[in-house]
Biopython code that builds the backbone (N, CA, C, O; Angstrom):
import numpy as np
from Bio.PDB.StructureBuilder import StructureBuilder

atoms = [
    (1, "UNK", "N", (44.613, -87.066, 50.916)),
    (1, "UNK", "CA", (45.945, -87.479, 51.294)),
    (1, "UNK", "C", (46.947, -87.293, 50.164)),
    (1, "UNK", "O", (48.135, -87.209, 50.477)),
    (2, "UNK", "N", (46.622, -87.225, 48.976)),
    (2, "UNK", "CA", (47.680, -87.358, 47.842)),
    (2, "UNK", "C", (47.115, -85.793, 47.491)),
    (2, "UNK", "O", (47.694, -85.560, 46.429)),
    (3, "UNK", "N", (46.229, -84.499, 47.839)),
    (3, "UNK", "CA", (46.333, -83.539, 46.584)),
    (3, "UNK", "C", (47.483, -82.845, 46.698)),
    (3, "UNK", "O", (48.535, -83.409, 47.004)),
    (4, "UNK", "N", (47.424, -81.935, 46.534)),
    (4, "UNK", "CA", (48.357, -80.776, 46.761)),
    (4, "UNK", "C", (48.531, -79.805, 47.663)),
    (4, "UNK", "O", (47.679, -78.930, 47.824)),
    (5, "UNK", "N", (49.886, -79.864, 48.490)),
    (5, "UNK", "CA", (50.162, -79.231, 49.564)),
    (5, "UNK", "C", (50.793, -80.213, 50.277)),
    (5, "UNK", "O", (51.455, -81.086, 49.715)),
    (6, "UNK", "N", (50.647, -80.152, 51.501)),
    (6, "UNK", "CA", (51.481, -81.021, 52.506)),
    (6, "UNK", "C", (50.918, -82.695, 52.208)),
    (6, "UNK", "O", (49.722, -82.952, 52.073)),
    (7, "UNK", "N", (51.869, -83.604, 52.148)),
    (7, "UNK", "CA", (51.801, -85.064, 51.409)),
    (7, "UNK", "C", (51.854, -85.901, 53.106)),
    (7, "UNK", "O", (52.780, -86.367, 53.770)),
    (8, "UNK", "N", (50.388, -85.785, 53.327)),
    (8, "UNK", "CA", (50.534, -86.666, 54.738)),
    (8, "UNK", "C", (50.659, -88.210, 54.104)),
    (8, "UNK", "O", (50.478, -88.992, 55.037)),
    (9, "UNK", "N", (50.803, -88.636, 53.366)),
    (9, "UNK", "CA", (51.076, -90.396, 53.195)),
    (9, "UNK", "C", (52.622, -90.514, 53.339)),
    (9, "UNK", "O", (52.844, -91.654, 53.749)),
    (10, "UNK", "N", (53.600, -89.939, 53.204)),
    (10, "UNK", "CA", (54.761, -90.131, 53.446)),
    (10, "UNK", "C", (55.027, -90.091, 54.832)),
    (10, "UNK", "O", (55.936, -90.862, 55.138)),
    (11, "UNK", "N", (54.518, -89.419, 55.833)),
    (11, "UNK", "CA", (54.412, -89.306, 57.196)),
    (11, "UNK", "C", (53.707, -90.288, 57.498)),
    (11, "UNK", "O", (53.930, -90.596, 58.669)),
    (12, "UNK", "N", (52.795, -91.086, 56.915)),
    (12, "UNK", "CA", (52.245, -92.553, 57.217)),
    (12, "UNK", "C", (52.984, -93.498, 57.323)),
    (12, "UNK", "O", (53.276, -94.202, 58.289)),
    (13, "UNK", "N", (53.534, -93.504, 55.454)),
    (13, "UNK", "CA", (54.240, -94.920, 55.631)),
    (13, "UNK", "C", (55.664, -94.331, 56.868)),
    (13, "UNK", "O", (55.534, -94.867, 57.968)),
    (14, "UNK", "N", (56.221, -93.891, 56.822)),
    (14, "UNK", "CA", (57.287, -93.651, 57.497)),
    (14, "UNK", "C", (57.024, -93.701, 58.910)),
    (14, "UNK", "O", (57.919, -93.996, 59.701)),
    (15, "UNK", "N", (56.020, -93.470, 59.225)),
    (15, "UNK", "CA", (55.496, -94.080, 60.592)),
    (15, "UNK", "C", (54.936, -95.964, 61.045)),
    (15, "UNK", "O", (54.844, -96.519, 62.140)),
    (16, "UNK", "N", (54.723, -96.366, 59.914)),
    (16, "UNK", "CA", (54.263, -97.534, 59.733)),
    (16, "UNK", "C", (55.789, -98.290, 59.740)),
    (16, "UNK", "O", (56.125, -99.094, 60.609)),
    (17, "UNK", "N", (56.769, -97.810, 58.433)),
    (17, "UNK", "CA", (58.107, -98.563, 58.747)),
    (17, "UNK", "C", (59.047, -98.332, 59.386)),
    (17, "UNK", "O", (60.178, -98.689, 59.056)),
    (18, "UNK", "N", (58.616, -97.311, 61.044)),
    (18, "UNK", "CA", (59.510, -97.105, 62.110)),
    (18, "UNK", "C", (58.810, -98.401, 62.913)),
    (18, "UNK", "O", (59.439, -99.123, 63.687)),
    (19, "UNK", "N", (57.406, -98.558, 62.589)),
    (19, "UNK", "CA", (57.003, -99.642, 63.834)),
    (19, "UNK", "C", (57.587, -100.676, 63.288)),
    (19, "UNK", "O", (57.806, -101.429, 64.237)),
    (20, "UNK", "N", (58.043, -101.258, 62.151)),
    (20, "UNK", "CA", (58.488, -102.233, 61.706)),
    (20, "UNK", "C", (59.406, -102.815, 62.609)),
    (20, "UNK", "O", (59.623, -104.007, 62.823)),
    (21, "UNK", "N", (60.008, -101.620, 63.201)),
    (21, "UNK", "CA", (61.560, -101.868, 63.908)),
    (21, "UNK", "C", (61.769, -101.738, 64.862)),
    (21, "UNK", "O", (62.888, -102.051, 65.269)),
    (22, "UNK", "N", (60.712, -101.154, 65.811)),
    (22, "UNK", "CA", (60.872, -101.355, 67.129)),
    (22, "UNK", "C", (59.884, -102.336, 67.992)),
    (22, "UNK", "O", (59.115, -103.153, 67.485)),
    (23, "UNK", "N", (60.025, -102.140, 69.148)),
    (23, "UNK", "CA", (58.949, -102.888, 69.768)),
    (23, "UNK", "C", (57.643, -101.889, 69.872)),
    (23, "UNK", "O", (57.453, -100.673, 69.860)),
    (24, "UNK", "N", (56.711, -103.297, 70.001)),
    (24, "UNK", "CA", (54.934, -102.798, 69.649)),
    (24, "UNK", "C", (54.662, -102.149, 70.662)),
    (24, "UNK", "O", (53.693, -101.392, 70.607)),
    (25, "UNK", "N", (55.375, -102.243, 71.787)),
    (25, "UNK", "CA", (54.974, -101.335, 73.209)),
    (25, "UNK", "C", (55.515, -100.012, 73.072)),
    (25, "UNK", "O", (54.834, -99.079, 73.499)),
    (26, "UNK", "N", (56.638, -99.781, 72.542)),
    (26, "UNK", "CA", (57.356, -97.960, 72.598)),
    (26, "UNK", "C", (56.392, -96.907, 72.442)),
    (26, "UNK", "O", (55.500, -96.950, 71.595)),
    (27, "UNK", "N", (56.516, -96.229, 73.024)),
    (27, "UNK", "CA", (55.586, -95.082, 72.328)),
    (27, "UNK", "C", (56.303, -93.819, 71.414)),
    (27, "UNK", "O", (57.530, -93.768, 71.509)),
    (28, "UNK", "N", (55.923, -93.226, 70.905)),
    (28, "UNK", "CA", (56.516, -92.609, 69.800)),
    (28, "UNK", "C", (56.066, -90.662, 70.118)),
    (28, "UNK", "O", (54.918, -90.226, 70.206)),
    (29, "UNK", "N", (57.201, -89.938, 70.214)),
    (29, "UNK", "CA", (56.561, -88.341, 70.029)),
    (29, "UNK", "C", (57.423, -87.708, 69.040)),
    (29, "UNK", "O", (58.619, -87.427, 68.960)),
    (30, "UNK", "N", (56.070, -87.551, 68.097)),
    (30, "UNK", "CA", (55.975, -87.054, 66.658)),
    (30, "UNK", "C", (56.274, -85.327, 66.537)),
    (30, "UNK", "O", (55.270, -84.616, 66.595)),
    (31, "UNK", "N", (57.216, -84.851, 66.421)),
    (31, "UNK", "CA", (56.742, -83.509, 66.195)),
    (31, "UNK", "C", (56.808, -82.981, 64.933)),
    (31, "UNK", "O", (57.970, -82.652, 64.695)),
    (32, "UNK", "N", (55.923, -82.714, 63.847)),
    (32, "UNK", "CA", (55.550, -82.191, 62.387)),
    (32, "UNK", "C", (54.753, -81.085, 62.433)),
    (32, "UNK", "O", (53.763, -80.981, 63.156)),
    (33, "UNK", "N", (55.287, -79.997, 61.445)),
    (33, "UNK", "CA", (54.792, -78.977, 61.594)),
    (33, "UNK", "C", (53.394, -78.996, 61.304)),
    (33, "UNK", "O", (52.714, -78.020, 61.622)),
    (34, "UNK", "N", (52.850, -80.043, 60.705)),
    (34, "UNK", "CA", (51.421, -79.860, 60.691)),
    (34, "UNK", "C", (51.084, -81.233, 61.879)),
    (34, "UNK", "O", (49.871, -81.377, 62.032)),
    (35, "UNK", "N", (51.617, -81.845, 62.393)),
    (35, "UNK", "CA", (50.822, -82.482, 63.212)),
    (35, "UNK", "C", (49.316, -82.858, 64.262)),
    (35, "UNK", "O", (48.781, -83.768, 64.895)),
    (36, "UNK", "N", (49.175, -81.566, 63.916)),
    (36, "UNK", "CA", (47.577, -81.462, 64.138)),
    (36, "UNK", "C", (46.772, -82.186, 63.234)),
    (36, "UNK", "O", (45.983, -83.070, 63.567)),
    (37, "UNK", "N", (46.989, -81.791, 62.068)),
    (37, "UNK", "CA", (46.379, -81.966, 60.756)),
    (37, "UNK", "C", (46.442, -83.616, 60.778)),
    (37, "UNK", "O", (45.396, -84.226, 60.561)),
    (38, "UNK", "N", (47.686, -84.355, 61.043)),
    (38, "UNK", "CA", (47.901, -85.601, 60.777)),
    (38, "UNK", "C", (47.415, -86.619, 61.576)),
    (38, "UNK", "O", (47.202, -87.806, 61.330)),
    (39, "UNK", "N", (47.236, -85.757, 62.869)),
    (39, "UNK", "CA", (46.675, -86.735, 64.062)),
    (39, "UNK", "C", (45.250, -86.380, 63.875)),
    (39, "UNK", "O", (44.524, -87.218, 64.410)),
    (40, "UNK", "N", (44.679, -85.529, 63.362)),
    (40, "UNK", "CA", (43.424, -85.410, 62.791)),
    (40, "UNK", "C", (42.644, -86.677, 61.717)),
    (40, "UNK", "O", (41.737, -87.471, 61.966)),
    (41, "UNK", "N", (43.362, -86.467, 60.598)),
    (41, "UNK", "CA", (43.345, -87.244, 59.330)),
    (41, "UNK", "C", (43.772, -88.725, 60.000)),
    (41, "UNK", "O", (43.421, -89.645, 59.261)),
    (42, "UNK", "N", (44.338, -89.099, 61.029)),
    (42, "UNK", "CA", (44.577, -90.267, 61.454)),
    (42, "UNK", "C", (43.402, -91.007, 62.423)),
    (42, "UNK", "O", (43.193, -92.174, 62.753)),
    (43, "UNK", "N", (42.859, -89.933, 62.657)),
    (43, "UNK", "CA", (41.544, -90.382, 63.778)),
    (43, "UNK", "C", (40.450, -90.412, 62.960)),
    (43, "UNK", "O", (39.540, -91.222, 63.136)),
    (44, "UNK", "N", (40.457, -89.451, 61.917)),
    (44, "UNK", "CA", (39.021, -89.675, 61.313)),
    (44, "UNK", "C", (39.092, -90.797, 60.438)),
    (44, "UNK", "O", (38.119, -91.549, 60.481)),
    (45, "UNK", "N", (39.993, -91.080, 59.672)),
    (45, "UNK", "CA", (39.966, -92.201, 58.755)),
    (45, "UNK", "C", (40.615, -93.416, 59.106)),
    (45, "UNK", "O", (40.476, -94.310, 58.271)),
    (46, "UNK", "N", (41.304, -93.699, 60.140)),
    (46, "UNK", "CA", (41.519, -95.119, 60.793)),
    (46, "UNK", "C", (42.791, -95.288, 60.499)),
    (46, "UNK", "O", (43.214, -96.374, 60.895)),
    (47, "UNK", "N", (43.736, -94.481, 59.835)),
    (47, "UNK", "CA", (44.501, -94.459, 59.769)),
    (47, "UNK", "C", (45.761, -94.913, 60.835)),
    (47, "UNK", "O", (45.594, -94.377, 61.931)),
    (48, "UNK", "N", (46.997, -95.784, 60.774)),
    (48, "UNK", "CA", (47.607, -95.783, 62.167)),
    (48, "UNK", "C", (46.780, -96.747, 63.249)),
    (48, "UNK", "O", (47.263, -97.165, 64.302)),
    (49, "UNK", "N", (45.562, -96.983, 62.811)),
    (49, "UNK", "CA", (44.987, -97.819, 63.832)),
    (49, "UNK", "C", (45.646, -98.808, 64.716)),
    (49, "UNK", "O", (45.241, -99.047, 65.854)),
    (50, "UNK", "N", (46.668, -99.376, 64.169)),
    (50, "UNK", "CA", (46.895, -100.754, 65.047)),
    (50, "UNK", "C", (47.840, -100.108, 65.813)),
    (50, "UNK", "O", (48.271, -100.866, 66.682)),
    (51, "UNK", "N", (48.394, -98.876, 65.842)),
    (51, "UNK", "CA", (49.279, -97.753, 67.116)),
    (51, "UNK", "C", (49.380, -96.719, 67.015)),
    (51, "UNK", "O", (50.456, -96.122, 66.969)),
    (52, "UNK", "N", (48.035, -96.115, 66.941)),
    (52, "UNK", "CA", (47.834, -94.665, 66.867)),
    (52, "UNK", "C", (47.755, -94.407, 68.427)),
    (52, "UNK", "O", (48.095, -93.294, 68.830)),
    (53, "UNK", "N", (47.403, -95.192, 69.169)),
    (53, "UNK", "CA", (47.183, -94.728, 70.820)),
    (53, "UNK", "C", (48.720, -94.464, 71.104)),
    (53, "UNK", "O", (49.004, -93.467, 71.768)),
    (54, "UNK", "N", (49.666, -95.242, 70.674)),
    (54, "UNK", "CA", (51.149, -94.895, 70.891)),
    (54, "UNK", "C", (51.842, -93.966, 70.592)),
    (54, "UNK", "O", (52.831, -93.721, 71.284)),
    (55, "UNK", "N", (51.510, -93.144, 69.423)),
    (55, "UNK", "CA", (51.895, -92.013, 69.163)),
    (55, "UNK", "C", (51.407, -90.447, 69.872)),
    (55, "UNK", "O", (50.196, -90.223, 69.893)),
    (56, "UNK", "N", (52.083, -89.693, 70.278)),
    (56, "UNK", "CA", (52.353, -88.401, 70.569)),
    (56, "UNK", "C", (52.744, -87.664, 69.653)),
    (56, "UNK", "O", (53.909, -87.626, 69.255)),
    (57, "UNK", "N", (51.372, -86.681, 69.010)),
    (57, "UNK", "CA", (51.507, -85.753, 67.801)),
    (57, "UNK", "C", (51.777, -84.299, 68.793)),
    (57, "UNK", "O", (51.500, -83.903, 69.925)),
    (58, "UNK", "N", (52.492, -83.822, 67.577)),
    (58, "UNK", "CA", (52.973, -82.271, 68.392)),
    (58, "UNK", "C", (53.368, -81.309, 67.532)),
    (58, "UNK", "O", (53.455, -81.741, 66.383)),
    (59, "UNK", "N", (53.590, -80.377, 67.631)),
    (59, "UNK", "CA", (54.184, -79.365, 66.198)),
    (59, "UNK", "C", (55.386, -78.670, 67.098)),
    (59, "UNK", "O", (55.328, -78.594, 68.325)),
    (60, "UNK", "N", (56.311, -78.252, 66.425)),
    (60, "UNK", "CA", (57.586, -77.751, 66.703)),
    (60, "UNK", "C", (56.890, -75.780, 67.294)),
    (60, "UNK", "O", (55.986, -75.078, 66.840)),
    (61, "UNK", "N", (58.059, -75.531, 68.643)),
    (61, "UNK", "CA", (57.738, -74.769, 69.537)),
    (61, "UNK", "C", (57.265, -73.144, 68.326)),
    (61, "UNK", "O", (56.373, -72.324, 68.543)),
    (62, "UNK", "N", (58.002, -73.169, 67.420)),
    (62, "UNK", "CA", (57.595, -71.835, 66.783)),
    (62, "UNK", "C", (56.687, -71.827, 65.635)),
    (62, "UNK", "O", (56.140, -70.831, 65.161)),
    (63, "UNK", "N", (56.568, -73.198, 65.185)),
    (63, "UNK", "CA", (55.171, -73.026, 64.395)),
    (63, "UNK", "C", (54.305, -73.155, 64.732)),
    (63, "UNK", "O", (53.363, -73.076, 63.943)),
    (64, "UNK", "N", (54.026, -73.489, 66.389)),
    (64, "UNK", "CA", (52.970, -73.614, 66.710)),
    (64, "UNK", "C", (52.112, -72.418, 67.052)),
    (64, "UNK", "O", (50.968, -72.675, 67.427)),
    (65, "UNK", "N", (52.464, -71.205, 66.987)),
    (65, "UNK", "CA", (52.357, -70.066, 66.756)),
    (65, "UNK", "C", (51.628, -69.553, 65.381)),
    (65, "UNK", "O", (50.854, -68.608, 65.234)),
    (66, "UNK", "N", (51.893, -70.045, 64.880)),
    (66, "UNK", "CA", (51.282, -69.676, 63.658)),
    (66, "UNK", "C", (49.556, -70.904, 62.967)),
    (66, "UNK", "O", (49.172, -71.106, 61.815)),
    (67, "UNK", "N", (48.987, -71.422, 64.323)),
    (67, "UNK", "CA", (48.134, -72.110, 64.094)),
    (67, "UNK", "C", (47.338, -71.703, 65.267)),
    (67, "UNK", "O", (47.596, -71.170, 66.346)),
    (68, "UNK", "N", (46.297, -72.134, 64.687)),
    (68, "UNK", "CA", (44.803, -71.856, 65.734)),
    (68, "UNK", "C", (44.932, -71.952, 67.197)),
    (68, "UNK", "O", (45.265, -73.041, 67.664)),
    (69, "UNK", "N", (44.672, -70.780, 68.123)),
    (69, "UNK", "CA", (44.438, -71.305, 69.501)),
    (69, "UNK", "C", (44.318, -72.670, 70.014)),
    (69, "UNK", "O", (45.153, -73.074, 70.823)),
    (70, "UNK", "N", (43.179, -73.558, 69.546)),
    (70, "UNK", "CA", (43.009, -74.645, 70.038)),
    (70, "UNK", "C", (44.369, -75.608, 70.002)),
    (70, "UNK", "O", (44.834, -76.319, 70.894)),
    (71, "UNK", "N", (44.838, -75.371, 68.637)),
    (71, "UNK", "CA", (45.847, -76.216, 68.327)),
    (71, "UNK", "C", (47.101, -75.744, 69.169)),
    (71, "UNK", "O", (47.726, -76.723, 69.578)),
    (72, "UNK", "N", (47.554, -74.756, 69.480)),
    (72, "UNK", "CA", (48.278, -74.341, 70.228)),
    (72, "UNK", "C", (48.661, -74.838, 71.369)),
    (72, "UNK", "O", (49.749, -75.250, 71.771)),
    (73, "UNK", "N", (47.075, -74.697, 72.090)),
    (73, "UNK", "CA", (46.845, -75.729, 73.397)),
    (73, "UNK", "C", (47.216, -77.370, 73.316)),
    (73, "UNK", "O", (48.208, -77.909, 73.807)),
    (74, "UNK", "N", (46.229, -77.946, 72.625)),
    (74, "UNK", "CA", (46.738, -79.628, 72.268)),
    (74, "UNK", "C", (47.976, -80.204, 71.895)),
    (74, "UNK", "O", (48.354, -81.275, 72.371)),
    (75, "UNK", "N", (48.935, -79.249, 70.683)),
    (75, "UNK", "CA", (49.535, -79.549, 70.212)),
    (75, "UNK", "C", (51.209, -79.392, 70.181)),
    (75, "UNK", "O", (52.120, -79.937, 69.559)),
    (76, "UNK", "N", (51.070, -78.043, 71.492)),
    (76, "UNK", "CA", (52.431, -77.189, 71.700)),
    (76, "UNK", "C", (53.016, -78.664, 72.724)),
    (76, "UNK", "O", (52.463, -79.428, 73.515)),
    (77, "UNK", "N", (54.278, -78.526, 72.227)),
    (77, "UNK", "CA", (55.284, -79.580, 72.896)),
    (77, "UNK", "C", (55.112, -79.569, 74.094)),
    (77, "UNK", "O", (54.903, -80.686, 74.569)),
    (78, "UNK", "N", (55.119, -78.099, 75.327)),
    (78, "UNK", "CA", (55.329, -78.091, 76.832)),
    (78, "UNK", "C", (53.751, -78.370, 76.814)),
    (78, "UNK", "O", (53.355, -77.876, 77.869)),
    (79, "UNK", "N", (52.969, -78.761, 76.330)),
    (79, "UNK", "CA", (51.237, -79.328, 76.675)),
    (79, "UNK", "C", (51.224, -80.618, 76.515)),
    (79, "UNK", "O", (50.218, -81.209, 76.908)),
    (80, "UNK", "N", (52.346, -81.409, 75.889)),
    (80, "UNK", "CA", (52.043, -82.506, 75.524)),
    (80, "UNK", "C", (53.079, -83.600, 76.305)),
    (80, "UNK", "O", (54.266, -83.640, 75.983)),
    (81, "UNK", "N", (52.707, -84.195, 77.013)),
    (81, "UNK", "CA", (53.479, -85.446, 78.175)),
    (81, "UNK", "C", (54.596, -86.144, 77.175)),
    (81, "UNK", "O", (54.281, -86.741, 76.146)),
    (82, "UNK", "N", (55.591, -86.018, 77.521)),
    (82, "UNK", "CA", (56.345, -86.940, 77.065)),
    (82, "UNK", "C", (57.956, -85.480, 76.139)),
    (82, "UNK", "O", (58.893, -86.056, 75.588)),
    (83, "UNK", "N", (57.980, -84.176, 76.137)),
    (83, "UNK", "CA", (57.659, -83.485, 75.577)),
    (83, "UNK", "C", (59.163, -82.835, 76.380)),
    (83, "UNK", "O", (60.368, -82.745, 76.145)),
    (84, "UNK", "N", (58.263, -82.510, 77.359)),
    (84, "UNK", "CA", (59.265, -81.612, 78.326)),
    (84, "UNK", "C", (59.581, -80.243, 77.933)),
    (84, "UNK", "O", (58.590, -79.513, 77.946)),
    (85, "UNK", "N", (60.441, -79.800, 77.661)),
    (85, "UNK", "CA", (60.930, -78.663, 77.506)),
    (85, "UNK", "C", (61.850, -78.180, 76.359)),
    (85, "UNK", "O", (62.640, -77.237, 76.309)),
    (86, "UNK", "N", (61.447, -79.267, 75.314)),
    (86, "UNK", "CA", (62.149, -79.083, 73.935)),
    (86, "UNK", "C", (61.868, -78.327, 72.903)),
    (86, "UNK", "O", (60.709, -78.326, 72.487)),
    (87, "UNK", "N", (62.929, -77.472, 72.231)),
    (87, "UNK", "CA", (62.128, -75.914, 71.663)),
    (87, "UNK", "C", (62.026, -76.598, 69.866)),
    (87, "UNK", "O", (61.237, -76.210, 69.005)),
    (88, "UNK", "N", (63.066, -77.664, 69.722)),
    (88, "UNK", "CA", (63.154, -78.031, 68.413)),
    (88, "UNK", "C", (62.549, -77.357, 67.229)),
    (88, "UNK", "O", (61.519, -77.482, 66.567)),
    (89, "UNK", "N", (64.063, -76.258, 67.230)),
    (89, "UNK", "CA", (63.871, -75.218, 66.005)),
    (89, "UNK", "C", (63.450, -75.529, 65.072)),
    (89, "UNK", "O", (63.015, -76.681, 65.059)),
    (90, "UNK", "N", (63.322, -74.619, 63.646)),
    (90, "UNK", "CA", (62.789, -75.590, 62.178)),
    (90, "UNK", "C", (64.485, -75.675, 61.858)),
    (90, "UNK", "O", (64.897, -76.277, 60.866)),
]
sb = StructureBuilder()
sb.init_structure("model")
sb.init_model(0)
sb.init_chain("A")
sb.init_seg("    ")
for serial, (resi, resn, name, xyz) in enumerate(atoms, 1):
    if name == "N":
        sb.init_residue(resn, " ", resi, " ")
    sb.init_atom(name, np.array(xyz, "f"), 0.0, 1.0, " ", f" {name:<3s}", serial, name[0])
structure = sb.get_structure()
C-alpha cells in the first residue's frame, strides 16, 4: 500500500472521510483509474470492511481499455449498475 507507484492509502482514507459525512446507507460509485486494483486490495485485506458492500468500483470509460479483458468486463462503467452511460474523460 505505501511502495511505489499508485498510493492506494490516500484513496482509503478519502473514502473512509467521505463516510464520515454521509449517511451509512448511501452507496457510493467510485470511478479510479486503477479501481480494479483497489477493490482488489480492499477484498483481500479487509480493507473498507465496515462499507465495502456500498461501494461501486469502476475505472473511467478510456482507461479501461488499456487493462485486462477481465477487468474490462467487471470494471467498465456501462457493466457496472449504478453507472449508466457516463464516459467520464481523464
Amino acid at each position: 500500500m505505501t511502495s511505489a507507484g499508485e498510493k492506494q492509502h490516500y484513496a482509503l482514507s478519502l473514502l473512509k472521510k467521505l463516510y464520515d459525512h454521509i449517511p451509512e446507507s448511501m452507496r457510493i460509485g467510485l470511478l479510479y483509474n486503477i479501481g480494479c486494483q483497489l477493490d482488489r486490495s480492499c477484498r483481500k485485506f479487509g480493507f473498507l470492511g465496515e462499507f465495502l458492500d456500498q461501494i461501486v468500483f469502476g475505472i473511467s470509460v478510456f482507461h479501461a481499455y488499456g487493462h485486462q479483458w477481465p477487468c474490462q468486463i467487471i470494471y467498465h462503467p456501462r457493466k457496472c449498475v449504478g453507472f449508466g452511460l457516463t464516459l467520464l474523460k481523464p
